[in-house]
C-alpha positions as CSV (number, residue, x, y, z in Angstrom):
1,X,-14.0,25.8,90.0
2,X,-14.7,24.8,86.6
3,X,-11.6,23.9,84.4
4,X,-11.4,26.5,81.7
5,X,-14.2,28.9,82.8
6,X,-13.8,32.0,84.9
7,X,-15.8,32.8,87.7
8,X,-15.7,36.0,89.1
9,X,-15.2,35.5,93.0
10,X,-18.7,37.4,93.5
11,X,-20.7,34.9,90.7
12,X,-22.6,32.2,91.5
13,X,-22.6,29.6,89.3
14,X,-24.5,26.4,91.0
15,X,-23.8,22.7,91.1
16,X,-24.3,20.9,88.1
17,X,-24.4,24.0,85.8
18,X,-23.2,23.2,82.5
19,X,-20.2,25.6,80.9
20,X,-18.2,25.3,77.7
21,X,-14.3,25.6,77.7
22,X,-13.7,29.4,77.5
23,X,-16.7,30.9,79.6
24,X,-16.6,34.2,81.5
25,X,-18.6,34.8,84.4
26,X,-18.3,38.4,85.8
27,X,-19.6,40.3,88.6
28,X,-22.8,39.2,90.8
29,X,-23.7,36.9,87.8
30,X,-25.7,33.8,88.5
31,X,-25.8,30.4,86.7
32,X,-28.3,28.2,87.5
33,X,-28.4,24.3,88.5
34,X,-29.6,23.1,85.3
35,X,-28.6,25.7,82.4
36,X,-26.6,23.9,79.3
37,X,-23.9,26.7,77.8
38,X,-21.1,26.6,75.3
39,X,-18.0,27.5,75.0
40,X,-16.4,31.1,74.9
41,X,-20.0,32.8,75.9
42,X,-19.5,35.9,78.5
43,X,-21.8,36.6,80.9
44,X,-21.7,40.1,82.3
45,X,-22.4,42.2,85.7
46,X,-25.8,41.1,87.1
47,X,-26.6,38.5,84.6
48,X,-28.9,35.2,85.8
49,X,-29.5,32.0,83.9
50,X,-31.7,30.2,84.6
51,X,-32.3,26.2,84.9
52,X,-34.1,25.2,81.6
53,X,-31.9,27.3,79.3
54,X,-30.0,26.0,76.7
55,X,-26.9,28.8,75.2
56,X,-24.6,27.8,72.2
57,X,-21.3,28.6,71.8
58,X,-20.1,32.2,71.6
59,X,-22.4,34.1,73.0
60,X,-22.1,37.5,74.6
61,X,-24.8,38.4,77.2
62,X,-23.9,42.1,78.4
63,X,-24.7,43.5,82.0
64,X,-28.2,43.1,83.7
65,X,-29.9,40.5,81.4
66,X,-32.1,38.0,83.1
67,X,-32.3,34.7,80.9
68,X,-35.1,33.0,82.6
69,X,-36.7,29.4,82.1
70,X,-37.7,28.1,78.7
71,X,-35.5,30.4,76.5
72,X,-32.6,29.1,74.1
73,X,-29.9,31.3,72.6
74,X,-27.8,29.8,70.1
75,X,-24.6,30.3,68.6
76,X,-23.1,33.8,68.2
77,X,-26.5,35.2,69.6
78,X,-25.9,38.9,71.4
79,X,-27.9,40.5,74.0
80,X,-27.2,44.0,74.8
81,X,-27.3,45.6,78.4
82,X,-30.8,45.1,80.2
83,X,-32.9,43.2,77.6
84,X,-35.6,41.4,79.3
85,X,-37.0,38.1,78.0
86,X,-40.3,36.9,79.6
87,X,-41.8,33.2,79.8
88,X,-45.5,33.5,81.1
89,X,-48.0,35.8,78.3
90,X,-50.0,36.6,81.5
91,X,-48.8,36.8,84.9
92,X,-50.8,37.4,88.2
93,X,-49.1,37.1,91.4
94,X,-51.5,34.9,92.5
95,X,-51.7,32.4,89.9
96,X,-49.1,29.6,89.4
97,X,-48.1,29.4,86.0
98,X,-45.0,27.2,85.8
99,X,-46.9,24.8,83.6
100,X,-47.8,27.5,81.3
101,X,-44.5,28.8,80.1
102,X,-44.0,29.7,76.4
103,X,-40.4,29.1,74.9
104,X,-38.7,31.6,73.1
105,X,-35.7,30.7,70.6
106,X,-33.1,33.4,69.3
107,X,-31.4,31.9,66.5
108,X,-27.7,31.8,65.6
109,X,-26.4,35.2,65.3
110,X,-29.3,37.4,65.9
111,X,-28.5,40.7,67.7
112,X,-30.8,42.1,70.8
113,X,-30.2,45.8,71.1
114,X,-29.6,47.2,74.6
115,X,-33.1,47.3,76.3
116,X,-35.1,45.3,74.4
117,X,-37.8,43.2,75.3
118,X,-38.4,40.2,73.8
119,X,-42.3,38.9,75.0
120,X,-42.1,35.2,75.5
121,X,-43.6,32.6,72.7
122,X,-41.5,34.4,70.0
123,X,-38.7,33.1,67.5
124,X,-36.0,35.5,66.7
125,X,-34.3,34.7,63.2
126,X,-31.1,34.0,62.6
127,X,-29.1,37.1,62.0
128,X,-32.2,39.4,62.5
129,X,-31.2,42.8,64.7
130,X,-33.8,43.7,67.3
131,X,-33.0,47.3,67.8
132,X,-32.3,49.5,71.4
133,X,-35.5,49.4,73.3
134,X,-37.8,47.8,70.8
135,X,-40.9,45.3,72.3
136,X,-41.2,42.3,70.6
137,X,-44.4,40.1,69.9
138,X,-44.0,38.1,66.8
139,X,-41.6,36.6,65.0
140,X,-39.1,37.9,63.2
141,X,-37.5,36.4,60.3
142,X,-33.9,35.9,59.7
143,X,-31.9,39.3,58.6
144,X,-34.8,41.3,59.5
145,X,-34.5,44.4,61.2
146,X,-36.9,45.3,63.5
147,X,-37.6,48.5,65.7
148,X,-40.2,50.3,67.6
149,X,-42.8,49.6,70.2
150,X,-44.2,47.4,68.9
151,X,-41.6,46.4,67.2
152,X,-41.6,46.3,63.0
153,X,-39.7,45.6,60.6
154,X,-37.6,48.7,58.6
155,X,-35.3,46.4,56.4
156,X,-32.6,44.0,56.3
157,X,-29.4,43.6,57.9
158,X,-26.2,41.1,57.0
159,X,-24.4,38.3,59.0
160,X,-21.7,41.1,59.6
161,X,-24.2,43.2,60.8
162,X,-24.3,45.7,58.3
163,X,-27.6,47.3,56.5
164,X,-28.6,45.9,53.4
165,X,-29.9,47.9,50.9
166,X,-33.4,46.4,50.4
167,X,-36.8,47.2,50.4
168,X,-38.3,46.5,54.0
169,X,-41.7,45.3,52.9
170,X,-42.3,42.1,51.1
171,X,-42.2,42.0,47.8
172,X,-45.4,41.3,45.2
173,X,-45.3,38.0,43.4
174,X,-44.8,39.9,39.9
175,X,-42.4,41.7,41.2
176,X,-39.0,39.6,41.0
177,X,-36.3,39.3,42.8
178,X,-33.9,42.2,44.6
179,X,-30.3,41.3,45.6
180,X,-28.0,43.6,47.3
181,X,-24.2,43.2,48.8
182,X,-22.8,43.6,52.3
183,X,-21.1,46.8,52.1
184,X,-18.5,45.5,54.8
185,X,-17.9,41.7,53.1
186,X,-19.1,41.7,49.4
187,X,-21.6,38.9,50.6
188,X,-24.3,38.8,48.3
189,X,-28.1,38.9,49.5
190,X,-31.6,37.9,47.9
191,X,-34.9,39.0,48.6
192,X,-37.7,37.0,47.2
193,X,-40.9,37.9,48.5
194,X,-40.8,38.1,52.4
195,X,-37.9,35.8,53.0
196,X,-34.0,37.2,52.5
197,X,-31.3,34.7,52.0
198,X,-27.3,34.6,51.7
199,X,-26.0,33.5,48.1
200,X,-22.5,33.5,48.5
């Protein structure tokens, strides 16, 4: 036992895991040897960590995710049911390619819609929303919202998770600045070029 975590009597969590006051770890979930978590992150039915993963604080990882080597997560980051992340660009059953893993990084509350895959190498911005069942092979920048197989980008989204209303492609040098509010907050927005950022 862990003081402050909860294990669910069929988890695993292995000796010398690393968990945050406030972690839930449900059903036939598995926490590797050397993964580093927060605090207050919940782990769902059928999730695995693995050892070189690092997770921030607060983050929910629904049912059947797989979090293998050489991804971080970090604060607030959520992970619908049954996205996949991936670490080697090319496997083959037959070739060893531990050495050859590519790190992926989802920044601090960036949402990964139910489904998705995320291809590994890639760097998910904060806040961006990666919709249901979208494939992912380049980076995204923060707020963006991406969709589609592949995956592209159809506008902006903010911190509470709300669309913005923006233009989704980048905007021409002459063409100035567009700003926009959170419909749910008031939060205000600004779109300069290809790069969004919060004013408020």
């Amino acid at each position: 036992m862990i003081p402050g975590v909860t294990v669910h009597p069929s988890a695993i969590v292995d000796s010398g895991a690393q968990l945050g006051d406030g972690c839930r770890v449900w059903h036939f979930a598995h926490i590797s040897a050397g993964a580093r978590i927060g605090g207050h992150c919940s782990f769902g039915q059928g999730v695995y960590v693995g050892d070189d993963v690092l997770i921030g604080d607060r983050v929910k990882i629904q049912n059947n995710v797989s979090v293998y080597d050489a991804v971080t997560l970090e604060d607030d980051v959520f992970c619908g049911p049954s996205v996949v992340f991936t670490n080697v660009f090319n496997p083959r059953a037959a070739v060893v390619r531990k050495a050859e893993y590519r790190r992926t990084l989802v920044q601090r509350g960036a949402t990964l819609g139910a489904n998705c895959t995320i291809v590994c190498g890639t760097t998910v911005g904060e806040y961006a929303f990666v919709g249901a069942g979208a494939v992912l092979s380049r980076d995204v920048p923060a707020y963006a919202l991406v969709v589609g197989v592949p995956a592209r980008r159809i506008g902006w989204m903010s911190r509470h998770g709300e669309r913005l209303a923006l233009p989704a492609s980048p905007l021409n040098d002459g063409d100035g600045d567009v700003e926009a509010a959170c419909p749910a907050t008031g939060e205000r927005y600004r779109l300069r070029g290809d790069s969004l950022t919060l004013l408020d």
